[in-house]
PDB file of the backbone (N, CA, C, O) and the ligand in Angstrom, with CONECT records:
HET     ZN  A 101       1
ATOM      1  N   UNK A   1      45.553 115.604  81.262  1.00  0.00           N
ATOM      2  CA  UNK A   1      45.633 115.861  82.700  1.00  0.00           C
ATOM      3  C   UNK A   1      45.990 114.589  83.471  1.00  0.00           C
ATOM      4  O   UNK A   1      47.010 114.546  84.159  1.00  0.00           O
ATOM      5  N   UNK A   2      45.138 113.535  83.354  1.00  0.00           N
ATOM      6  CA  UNK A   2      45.766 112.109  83.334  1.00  0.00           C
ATOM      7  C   UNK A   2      47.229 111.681  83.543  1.00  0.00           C
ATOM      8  O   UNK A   2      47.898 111.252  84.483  1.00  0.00           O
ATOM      9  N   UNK A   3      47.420 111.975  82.303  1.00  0.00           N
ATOM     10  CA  UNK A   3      48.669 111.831  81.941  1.00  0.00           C
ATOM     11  C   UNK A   3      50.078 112.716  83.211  1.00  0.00           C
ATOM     12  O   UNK A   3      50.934 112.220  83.944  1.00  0.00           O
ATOM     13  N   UNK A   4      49.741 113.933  82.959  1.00  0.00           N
ATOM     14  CA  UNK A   4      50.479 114.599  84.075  1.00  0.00           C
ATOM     15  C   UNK A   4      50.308 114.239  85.289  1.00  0.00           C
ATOM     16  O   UNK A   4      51.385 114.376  85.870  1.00  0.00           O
ATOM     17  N   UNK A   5      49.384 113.784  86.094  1.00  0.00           N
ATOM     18  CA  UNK A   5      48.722 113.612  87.515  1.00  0.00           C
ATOM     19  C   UNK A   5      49.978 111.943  87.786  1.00  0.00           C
ATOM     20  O   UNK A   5      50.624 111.574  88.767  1.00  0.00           O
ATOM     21  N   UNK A   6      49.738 111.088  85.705  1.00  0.00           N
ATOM     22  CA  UNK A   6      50.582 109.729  85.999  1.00  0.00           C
ATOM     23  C   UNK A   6      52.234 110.152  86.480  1.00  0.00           C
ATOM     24  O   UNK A   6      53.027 109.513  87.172  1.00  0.00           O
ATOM     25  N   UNK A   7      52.309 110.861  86.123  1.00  0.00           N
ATOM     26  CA  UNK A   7      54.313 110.971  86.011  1.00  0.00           C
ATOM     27  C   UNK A   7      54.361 112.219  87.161  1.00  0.00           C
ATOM     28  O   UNK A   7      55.519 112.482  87.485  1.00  0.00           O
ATOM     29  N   UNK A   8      53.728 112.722  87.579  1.00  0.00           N
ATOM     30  CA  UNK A   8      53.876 113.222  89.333  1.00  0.00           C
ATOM     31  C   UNK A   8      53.889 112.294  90.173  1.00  0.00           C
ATOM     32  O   UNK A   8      54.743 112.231  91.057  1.00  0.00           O
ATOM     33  N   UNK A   9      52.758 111.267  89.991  1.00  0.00           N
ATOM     34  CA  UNK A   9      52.777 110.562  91.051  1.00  0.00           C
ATOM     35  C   UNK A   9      53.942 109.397  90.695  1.00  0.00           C
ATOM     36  O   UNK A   9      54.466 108.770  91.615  1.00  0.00           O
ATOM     37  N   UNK A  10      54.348 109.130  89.131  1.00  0.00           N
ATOM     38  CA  UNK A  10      55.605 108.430  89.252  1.00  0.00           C
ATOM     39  C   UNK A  10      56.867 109.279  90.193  1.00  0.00           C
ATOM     40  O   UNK A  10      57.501 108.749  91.106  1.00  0.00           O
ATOM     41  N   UNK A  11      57.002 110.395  89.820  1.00  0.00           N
ATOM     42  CA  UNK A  11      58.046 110.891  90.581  1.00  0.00           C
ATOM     43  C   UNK A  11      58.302 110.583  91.778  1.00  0.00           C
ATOM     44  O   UNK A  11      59.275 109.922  92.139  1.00  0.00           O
ATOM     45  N   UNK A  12      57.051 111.250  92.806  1.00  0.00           N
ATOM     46  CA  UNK A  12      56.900 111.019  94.029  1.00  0.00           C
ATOM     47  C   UNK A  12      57.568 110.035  94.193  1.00  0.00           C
ATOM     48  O   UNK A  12      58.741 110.020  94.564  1.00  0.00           O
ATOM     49  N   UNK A  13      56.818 109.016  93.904  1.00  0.00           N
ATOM     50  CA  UNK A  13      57.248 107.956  94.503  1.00  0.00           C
ATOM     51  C   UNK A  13      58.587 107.268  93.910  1.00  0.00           C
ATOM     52  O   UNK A  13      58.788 106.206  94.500  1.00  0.00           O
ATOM     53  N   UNK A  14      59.581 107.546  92.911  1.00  0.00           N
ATOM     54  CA  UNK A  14      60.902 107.580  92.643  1.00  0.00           C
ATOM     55  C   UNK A  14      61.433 107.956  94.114  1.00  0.00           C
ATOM     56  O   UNK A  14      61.820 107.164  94.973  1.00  0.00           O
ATOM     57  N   UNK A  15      61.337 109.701  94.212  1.00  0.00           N
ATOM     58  CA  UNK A  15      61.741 110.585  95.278  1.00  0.00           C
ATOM     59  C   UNK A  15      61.046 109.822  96.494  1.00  0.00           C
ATOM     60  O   UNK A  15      62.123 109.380  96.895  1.00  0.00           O
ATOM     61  N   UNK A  16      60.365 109.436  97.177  1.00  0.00           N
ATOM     62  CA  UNK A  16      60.070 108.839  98.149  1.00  0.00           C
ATOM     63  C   UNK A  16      61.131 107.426  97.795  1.00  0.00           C
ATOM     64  O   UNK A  16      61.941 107.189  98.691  1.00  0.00           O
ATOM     65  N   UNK A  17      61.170 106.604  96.715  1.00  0.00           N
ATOM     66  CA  UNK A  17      62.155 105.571  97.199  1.00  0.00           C
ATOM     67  C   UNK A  17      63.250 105.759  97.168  1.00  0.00           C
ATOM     68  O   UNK A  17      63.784 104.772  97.674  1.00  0.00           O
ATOM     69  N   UNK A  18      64.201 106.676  96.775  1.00  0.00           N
ATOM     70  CA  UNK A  18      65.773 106.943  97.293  1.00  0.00           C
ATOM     71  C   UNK A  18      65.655 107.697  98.118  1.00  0.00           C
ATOM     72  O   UNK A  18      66.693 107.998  98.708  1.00  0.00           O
ATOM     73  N   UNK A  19      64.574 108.251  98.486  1.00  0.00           N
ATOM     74  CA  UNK A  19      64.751 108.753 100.127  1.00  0.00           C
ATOM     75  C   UNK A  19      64.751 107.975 101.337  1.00  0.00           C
ATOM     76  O   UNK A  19      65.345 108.245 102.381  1.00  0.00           O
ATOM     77  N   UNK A  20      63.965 106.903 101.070  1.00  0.00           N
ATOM     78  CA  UNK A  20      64.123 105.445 102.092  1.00  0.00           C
ATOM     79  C   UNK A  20      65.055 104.781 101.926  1.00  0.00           C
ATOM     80  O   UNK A  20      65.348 104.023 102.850  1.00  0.00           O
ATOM     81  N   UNK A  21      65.673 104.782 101.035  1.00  0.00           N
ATOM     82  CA  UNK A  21      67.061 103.897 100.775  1.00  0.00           C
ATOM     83  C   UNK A  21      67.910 104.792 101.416  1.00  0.00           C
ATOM     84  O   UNK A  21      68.567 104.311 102.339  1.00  0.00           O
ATOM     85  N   UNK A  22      68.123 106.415 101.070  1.00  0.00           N
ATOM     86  CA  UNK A  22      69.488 106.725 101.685  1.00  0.00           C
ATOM     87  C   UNK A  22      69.378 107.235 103.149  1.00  0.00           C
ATOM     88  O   UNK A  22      70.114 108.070 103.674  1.00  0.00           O
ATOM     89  N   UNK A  23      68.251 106.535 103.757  1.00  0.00           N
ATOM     90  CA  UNK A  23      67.737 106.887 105.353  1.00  0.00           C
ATOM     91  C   UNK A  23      67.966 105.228 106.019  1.00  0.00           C
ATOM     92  O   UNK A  23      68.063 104.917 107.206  1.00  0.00           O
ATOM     93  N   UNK A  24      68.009 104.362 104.845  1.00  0.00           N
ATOM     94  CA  UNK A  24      68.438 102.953 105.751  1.00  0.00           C
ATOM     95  C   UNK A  24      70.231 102.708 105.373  1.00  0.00           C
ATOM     96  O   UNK A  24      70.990 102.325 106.263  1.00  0.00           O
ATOM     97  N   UNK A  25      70.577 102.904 104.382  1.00  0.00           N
ATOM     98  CA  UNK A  25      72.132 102.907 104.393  1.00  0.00           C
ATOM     99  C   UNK A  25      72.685 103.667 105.326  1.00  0.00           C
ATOM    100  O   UNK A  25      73.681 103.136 105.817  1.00  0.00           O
ATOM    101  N   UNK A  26      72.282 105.245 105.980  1.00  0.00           N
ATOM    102  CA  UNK A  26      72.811 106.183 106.729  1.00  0.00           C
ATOM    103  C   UNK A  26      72.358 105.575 108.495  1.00  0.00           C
ATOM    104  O   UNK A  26      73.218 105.646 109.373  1.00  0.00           O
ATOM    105  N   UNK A  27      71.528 105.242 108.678  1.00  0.00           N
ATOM    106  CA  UNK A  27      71.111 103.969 109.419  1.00  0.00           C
ATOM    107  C   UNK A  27      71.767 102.506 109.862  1.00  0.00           C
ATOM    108  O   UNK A  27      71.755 102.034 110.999  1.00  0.00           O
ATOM    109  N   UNK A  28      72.249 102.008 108.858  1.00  0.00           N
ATOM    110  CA  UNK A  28      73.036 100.986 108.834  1.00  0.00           C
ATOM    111  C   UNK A  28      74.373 101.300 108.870  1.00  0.00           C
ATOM    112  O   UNK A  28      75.165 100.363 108.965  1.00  0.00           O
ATOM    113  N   UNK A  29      74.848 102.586 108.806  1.00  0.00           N
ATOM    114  CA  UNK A  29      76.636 103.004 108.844  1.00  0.00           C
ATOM    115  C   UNK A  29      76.529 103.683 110.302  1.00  0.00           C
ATOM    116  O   UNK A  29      77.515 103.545 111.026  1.00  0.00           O
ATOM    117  N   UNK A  30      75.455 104.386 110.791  1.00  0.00           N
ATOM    118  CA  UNK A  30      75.604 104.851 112.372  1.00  0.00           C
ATOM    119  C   UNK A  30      75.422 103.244 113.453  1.00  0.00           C
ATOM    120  O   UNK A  30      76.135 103.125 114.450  1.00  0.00           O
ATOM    121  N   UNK A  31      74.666 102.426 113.166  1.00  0.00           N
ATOM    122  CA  UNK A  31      74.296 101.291 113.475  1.00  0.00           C
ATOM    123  C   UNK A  31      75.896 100.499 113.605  1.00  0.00           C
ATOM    124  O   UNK A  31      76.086  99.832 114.622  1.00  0.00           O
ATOM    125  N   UNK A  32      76.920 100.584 112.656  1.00  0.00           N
ATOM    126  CA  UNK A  32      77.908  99.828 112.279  1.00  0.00           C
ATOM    127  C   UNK A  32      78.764 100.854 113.462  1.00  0.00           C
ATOM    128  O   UNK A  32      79.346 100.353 114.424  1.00  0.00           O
ATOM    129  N   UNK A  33      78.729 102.223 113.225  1.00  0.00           N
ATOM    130  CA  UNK A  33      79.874 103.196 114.032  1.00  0.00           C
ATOM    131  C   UNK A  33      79.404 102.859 115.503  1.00  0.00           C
ATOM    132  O   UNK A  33      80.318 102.851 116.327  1.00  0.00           O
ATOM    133  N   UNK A  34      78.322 102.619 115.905  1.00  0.00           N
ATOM    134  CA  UNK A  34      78.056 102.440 117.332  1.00  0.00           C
ATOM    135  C   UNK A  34      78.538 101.538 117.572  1.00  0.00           C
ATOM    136  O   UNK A  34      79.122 101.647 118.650  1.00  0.00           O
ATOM    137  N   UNK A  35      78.680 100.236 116.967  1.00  0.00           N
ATOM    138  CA  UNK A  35      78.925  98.626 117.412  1.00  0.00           C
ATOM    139  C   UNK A  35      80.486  98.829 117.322  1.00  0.00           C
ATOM    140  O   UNK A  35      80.954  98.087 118.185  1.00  0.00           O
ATOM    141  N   UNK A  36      81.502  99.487 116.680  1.00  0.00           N
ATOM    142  CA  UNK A  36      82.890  99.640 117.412  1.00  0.00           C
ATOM    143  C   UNK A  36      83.096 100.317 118.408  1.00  0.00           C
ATOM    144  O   UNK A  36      82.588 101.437 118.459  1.00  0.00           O
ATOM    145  N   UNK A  37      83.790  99.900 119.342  1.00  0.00           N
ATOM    146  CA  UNK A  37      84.277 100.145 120.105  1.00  0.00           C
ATOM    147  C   UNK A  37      85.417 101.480 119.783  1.00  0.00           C
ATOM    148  O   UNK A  37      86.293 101.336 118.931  1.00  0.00           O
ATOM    149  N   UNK A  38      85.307 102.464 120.389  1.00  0.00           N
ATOM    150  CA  UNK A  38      86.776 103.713 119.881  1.00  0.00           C
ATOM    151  C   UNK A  38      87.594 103.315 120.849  1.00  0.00           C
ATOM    152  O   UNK A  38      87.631 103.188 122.073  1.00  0.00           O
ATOM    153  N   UNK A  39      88.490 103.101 119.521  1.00  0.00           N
ATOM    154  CA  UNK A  39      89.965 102.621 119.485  1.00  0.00           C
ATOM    155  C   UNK A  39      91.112 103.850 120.001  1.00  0.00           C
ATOM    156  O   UNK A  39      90.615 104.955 119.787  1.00  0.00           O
ATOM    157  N   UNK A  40      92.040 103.920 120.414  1.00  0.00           N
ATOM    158  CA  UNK A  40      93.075 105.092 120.129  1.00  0.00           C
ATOM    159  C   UNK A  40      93.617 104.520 118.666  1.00  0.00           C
ATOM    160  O   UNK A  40      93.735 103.335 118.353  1.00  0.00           O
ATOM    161  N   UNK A  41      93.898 105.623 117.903  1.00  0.00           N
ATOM    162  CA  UNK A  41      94.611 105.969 116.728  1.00  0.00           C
ATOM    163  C   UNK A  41      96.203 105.384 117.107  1.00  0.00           C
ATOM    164  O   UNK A  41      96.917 105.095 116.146  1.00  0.00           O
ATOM    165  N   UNK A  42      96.524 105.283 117.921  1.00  0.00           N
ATOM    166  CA  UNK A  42      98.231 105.320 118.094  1.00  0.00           C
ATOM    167  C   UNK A  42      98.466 104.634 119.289  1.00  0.00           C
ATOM    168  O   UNK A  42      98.175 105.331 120.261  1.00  0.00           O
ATOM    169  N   UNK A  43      98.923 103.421 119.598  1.00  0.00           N
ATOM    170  CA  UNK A  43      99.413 102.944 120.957  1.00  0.00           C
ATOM    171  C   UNK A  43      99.610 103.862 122.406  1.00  0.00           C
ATOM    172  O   UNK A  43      99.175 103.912 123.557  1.00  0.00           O
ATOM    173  N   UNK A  44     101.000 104.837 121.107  1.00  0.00           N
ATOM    174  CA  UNK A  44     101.758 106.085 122.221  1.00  0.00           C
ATOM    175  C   UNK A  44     100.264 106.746 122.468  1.00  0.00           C
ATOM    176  O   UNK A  44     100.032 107.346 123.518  1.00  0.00           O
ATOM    177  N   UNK A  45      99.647 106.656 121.829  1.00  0.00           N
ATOM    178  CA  UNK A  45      98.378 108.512 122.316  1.00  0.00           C
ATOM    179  C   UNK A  45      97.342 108.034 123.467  1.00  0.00           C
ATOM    180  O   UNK A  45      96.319 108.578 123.882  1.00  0.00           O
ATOM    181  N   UNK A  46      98.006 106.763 123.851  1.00  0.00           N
ATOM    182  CA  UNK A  46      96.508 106.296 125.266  1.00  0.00           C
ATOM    183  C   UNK A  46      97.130 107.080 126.028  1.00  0.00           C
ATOM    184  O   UNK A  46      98.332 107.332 125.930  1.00  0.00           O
ATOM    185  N   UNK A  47      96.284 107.585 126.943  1.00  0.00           N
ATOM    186  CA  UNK A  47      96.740 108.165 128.060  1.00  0.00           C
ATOM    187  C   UNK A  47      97.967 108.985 128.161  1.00  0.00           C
ATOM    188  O   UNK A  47      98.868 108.663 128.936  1.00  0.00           O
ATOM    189  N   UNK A  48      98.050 110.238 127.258  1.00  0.00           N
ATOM    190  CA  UNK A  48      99.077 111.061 127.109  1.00  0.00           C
ATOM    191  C   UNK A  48     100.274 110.716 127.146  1.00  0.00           C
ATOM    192  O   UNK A  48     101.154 111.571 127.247  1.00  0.00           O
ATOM    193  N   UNK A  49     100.615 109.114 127.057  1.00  0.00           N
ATOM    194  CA  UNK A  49     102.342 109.074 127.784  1.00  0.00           C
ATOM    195  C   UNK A  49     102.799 109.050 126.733  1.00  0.00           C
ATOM    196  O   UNK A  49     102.228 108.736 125.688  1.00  0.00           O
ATOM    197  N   UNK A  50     104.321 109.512 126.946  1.00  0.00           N
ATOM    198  CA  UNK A  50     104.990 109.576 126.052  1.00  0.00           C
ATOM    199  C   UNK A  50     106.472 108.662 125.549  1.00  0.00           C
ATOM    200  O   UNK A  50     107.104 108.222 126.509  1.00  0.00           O
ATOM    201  N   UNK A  51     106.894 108.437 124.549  1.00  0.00           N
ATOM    202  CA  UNK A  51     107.324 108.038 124.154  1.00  0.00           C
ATOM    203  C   UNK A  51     108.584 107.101 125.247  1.00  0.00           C
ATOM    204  O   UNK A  51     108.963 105.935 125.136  1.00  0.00           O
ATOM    205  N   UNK A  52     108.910 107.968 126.080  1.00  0.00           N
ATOM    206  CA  UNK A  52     110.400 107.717 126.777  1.00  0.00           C
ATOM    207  C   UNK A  52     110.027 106.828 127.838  1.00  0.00           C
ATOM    208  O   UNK A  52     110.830 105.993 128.253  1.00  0.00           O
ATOM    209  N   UNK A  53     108.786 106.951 128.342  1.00  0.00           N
ATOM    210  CA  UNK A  53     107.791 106.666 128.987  1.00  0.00           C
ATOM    211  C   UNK A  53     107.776 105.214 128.934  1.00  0.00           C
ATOM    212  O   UNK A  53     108.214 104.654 129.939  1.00  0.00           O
ATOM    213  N   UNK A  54     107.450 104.632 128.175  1.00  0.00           N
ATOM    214  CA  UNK A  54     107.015 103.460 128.003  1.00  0.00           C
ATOM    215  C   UNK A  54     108.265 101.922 128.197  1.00  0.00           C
ATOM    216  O   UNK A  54     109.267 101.869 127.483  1.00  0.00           O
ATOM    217  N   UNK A  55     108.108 101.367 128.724  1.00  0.00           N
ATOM    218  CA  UNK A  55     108.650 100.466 129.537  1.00  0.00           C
ATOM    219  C   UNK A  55     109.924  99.948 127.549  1.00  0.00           C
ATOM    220  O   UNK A  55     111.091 100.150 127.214  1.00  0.00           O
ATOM    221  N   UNK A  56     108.946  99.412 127.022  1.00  0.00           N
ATOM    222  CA  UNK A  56     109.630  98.575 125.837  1.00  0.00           C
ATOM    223  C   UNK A  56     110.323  99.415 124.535  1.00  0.00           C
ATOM    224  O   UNK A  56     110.566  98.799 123.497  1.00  0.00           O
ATOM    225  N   UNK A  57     110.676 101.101 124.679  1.00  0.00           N
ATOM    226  CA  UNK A  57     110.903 101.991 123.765  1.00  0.00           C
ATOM    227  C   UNK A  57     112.462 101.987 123.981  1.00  0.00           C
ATOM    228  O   UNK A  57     112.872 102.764 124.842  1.00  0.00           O
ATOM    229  N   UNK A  58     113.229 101.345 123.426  1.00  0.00           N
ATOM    230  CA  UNK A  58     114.501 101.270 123.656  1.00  0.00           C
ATOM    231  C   UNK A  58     115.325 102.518 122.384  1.00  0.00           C
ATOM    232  O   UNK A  58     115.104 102.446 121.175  1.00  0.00           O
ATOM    233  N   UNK A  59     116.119 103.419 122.937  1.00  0.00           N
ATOM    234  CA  UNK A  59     116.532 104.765 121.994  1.00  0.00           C
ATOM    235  C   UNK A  59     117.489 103.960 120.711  1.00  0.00           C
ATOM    236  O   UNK A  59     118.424 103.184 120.911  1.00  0.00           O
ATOM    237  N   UNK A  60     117.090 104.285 119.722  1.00  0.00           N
ATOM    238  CA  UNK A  60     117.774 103.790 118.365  1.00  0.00           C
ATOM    239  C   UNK A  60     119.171 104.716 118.022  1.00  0.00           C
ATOM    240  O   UNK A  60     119.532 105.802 118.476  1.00  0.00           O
ATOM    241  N   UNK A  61     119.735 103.887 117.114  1.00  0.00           N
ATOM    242  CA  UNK A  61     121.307 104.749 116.762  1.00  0.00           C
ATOM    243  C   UNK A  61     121.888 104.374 115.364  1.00  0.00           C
ATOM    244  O   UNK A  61     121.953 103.215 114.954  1.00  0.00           O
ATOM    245  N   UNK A  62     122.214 105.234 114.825  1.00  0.00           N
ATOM    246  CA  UNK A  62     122.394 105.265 113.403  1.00  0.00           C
ATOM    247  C   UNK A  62     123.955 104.922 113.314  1.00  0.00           C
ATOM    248  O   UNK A  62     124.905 105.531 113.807  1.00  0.00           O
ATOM    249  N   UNK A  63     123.928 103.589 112.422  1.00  0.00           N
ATOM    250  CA  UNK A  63     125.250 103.430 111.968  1.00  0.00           C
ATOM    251  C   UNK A  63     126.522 104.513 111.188  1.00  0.00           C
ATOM    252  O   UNK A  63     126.389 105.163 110.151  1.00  0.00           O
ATOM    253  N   UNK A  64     127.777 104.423 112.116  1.00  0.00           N
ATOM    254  CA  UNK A  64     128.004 105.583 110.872  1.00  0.00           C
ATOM    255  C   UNK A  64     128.633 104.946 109.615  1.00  0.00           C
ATOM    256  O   UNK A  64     129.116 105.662 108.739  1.00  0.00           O
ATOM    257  N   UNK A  65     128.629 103.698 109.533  1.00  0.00           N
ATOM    258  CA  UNK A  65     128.973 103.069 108.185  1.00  0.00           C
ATOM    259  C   UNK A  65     127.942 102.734 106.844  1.00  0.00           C
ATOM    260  O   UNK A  65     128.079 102.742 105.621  1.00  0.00           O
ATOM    261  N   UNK A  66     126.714 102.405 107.913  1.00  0.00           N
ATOM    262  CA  UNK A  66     126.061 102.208 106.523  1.00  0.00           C
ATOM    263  C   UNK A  66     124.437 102.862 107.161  1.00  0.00           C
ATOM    264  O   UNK A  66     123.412 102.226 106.914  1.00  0.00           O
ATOM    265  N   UNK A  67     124.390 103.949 107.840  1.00  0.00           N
ATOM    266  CA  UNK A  67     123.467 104.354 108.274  1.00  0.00           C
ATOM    267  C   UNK A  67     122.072 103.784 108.785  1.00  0.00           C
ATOM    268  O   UNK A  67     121.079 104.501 108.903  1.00  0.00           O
ATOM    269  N   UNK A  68     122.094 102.359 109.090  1.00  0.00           N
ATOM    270  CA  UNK A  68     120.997 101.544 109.272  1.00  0.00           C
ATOM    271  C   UNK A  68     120.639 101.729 110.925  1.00  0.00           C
ATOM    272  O   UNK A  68     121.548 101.726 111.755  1.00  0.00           O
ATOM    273  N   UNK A  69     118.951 101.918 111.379  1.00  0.00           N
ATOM    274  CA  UNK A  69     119.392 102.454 112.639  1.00  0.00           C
ATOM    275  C   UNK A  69     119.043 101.200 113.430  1.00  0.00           C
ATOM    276  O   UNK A  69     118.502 100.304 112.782  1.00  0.00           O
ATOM    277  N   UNK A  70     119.200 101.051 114.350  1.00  0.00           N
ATOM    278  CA  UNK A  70     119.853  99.719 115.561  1.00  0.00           C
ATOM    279  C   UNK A  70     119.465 100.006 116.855  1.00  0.00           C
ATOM    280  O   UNK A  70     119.424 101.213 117.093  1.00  0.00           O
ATOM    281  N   UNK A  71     119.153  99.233 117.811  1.00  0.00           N
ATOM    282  CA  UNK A  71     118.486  99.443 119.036  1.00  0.00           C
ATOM    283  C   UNK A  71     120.304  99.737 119.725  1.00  0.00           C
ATOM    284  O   UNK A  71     121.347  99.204 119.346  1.00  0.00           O
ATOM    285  N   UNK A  72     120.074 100.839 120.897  1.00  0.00           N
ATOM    286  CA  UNK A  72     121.204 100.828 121.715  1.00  0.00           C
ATOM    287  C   UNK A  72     122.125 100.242 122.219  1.00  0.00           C
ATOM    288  O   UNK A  72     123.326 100.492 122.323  1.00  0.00           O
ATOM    289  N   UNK A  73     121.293  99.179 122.633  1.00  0.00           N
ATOM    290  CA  UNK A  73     121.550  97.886 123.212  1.00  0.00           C
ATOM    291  C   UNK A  73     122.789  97.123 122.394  1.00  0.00           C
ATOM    292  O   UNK A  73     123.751  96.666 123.012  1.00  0.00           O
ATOM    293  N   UNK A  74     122.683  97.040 121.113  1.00  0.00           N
ATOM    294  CA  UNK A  74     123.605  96.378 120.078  1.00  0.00           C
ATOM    295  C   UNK A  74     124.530  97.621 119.597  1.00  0.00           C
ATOM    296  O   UNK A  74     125.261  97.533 118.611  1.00  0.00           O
ATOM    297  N   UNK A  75     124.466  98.306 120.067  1.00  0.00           N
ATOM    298  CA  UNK A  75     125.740  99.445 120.007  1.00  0.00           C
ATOM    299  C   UNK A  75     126.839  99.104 119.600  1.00  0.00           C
ATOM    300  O   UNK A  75     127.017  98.283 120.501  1.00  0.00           O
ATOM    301  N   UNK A  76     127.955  99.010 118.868  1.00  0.00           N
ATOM    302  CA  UNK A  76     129.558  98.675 118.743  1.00  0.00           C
ATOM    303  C   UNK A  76     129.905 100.413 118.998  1.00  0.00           C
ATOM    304  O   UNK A  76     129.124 101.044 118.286  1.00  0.00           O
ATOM    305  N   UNK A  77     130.484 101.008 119.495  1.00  0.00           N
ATOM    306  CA  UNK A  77     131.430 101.805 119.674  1.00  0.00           C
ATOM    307  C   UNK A  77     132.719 101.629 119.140  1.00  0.00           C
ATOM    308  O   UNK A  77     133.293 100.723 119.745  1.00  0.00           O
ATOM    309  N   UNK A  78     133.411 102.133 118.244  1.00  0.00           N
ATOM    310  CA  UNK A  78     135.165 102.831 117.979  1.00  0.00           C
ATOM    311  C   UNK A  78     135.421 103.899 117.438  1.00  0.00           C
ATOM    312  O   UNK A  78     134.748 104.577 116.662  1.00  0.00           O
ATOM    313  N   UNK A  79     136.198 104.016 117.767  1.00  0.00           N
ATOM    314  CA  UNK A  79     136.942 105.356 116.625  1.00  0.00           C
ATOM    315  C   UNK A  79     135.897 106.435 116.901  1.00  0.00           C
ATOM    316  O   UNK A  79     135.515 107.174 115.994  1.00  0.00           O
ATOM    317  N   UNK A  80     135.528 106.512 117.897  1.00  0.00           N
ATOM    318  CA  UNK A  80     134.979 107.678 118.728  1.00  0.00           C
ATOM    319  C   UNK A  80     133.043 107.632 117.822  1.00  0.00           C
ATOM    320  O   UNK A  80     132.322 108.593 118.092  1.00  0.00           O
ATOM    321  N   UNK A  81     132.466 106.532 116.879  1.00  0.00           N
ATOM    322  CA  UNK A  81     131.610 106.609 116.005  1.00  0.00           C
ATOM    323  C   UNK A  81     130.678 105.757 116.835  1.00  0.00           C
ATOM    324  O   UNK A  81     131.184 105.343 117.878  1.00  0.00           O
ATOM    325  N   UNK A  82     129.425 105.404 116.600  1.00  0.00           N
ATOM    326  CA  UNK A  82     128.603 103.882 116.894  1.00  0.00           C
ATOM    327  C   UNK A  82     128.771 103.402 115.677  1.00  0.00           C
ATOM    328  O   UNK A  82     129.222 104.063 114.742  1.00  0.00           O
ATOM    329  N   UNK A  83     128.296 101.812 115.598  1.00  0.00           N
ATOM    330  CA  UNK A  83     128.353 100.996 114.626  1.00  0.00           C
ATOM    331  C   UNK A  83     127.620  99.863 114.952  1.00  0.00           C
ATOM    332  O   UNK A  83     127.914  99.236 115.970  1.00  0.00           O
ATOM    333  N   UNK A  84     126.368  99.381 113.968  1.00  0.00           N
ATOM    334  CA  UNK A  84     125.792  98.481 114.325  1.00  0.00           C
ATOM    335  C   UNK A  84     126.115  97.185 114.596  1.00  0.00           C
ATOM    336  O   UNK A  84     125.350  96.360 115.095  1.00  0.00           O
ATOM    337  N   UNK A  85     127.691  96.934 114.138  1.00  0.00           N
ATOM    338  CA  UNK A  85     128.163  95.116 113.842  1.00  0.00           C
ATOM    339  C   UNK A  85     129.736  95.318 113.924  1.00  0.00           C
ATOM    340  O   UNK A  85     130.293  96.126 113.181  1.00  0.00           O
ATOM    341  N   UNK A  86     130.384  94.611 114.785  1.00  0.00           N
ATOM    342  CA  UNK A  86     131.793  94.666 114.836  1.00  0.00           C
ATOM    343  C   UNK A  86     132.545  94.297 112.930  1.00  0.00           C
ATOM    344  O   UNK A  86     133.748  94.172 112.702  1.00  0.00           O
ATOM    345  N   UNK A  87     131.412  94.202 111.848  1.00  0.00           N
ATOM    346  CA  UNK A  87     131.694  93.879 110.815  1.00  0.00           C
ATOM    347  C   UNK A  87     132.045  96.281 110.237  1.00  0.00           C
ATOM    348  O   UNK A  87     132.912  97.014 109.762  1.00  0.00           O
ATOM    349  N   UNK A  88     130.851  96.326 110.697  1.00  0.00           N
ATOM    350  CA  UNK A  88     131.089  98.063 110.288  1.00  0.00           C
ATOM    351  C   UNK A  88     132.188  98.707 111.165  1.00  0.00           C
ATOM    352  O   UNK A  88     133.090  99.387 110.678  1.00  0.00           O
ATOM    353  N   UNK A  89     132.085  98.502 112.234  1.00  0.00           N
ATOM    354  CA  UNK A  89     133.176  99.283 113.211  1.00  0.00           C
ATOM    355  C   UNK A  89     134.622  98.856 112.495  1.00  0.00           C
ATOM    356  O   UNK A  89     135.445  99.747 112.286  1.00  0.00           O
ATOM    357  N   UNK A  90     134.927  97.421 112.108  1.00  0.00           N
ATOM    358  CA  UNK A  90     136.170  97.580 112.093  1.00  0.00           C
ATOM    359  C   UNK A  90     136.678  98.118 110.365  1.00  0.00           C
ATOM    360  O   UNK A  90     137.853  98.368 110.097  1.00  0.00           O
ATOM    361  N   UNK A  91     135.908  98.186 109.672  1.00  0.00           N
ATOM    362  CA  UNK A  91     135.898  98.878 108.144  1.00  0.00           C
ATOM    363  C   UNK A  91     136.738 100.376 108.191  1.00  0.00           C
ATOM    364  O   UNK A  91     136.850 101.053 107.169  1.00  0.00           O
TER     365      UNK A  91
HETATM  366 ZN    ZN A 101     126.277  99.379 109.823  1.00  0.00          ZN2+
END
C-alpha cells in the first residue's frame, strides 16, 4: 500500500511540475506578444491606401527585348515597343 500511495504521489507531483512549466513558458510568450508593438504586415496595408496612391510607386514596364521590368521613367520607346536601354531598342 506504501508502495502505491509512493508512485501516486510521485506522479502528482511529475503532473503538477509540467503543469507549472507549461503555465510559465505560455506566460513568458503572452508577456513577449504584449511587449511588441503591432506592426502592419505590408507598408501598402497602413491605412487602406493603395498602391497608385503612394507618392514613391513609380508604374514599371517590361522590356520587349529581354523582358526585364524597368521603372517608366527610363523608358526607351521605338518601333512602336518600350525598351529598357537604347542598347535593346536599337537590336
Ligand atoms: Zn531590355
Amino acid at each position: 500500500m506504501t508502495r502505491f500511495l509512493f508512485w501516486l504521489a510521485l506522479a502528482f507531483l511529475v503532473l503538477f511540475a509540467i503543469r507549472s512549466k507549461l503555465r510559465g513558458l505560455q506566460d513568458r510568450a503572452r508577456r513577449a506578444q504584449q511587449q511588441q508593438p503591432q506592426q502592419p504586415t505590408h507598408p501598402f496595408a497602413q491605412a487602406g491606401r493603395r498602391v497608385e496612391e503612394l507618392p514613391d510607386a513609380e508604374q514599371m514596364l517590361c522590356c520587349a527585348h529581354c523582358g526585364v521590368y524597368y521603372p517608366a521613367s527610363e523608358n526607351v520607346p521605338a518601333k512602336g515597343h518600350n525598351y529598357c536601354s537604347h542598347a535593346h531598342a536599337t537590336v
